[in-house]
DRENDOTOR-800776 format. One record per residue (C-alpha): residue in three letters; x, y, z. Coordinates in steps of 0.2 Angstrom, whole numbers. Each point is the difference from the previous one (the first is absolute). Layout:
DRENDOTOR-800776
atom code = ALA, px = X, py = Y, pz = Z
...
This chain:
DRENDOTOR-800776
atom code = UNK, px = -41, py = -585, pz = -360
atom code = UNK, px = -1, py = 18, pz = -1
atom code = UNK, px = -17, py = 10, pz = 1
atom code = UNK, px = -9, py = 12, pz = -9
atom code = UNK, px = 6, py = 19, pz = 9
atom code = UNK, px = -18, py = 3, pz = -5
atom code = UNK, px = -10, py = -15, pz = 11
atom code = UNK, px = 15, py = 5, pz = 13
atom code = UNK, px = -9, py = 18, pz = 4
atom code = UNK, px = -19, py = -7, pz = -3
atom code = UNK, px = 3, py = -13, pz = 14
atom code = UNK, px = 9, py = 12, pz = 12
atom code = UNK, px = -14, py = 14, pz = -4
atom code = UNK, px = -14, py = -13, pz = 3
atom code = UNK, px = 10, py = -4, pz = 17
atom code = UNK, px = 1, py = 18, pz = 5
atom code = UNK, px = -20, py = -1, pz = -4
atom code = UNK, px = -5, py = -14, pz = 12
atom code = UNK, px = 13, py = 7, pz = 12
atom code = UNK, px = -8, py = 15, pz = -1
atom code = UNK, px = -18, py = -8, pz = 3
atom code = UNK, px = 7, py = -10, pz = 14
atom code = UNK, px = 5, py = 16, pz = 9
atom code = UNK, px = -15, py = 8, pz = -1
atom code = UNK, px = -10, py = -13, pz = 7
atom code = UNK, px = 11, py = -2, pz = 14
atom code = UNK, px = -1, py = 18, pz = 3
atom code = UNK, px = -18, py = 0, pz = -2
atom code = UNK, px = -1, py = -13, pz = 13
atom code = UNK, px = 11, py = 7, pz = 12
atom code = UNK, px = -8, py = 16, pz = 1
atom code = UNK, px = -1, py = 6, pz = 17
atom code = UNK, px = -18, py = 8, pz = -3
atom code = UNK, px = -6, py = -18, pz = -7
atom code = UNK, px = 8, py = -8, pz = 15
atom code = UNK, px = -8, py = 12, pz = 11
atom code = UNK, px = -16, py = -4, pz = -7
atom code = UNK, px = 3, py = -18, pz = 2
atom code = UNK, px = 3, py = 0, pz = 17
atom code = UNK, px = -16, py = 15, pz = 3
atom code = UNK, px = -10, py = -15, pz = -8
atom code = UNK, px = 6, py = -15, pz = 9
atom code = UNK, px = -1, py = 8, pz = 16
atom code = UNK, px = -20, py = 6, pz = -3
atom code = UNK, px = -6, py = -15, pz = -4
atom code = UNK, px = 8, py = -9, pz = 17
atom code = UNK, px = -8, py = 15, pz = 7
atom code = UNK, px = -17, py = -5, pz = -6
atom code = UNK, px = -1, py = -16, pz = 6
atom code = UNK, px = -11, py = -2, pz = 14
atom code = UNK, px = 12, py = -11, pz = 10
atom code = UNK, px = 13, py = 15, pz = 0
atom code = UNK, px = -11, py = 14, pz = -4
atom code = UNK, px = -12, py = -5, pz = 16
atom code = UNK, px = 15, py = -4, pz = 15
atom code = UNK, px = 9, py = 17, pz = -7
atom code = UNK, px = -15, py = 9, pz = 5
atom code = UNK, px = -1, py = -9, pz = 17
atom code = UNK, px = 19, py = 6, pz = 5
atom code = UNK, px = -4, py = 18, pz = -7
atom code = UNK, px = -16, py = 1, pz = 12
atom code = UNK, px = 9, py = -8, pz = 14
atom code = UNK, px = 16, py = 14, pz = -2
atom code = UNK, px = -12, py = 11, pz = -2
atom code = UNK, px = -9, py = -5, pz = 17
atom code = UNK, px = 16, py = -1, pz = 9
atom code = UNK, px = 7, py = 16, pz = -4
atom code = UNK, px = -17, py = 10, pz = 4
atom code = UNK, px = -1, py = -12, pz = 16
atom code = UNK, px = 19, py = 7, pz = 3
atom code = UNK, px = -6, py = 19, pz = -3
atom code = UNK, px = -14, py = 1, pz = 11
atom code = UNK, px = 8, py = -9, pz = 16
């Protein structure tokens, strides 16, 4: 059974359409500045909890102590 030429092109310009949408989305989600943002995000918020936030602080004042302590001998 043979098609309308017609509904032929709408279907392949609607396709090209939602191709055209799909692309974008998966541009818009790889996008290195949005990943980067991601990661910026993930990474403060481990940073703010106390049981990571409070033992990072320990090692920096111990580094710290050690390599004055190092200095001064």
């Amino acid at each position: 059974m043979a098609r309308d030429p017609d509904t032929i092109e709408r279907e392949i310009v609607k396709a090209r359409e939602a191709l055209a949408s799909t692309l974008d989305q998966l541009g818009e989600k790889a996008s290195p500045k949005r990943l980067a943002d991601n990661a910026k995000t993930t990474v403060r918020a481990k940073l703010d909890d106390p049981k990571v936030k409070f033992p990072l602080i320990g090692v920096g004042v111990l580094v710290a102590a050690l390599l004055v302590r190092k200095l001064f001998r």
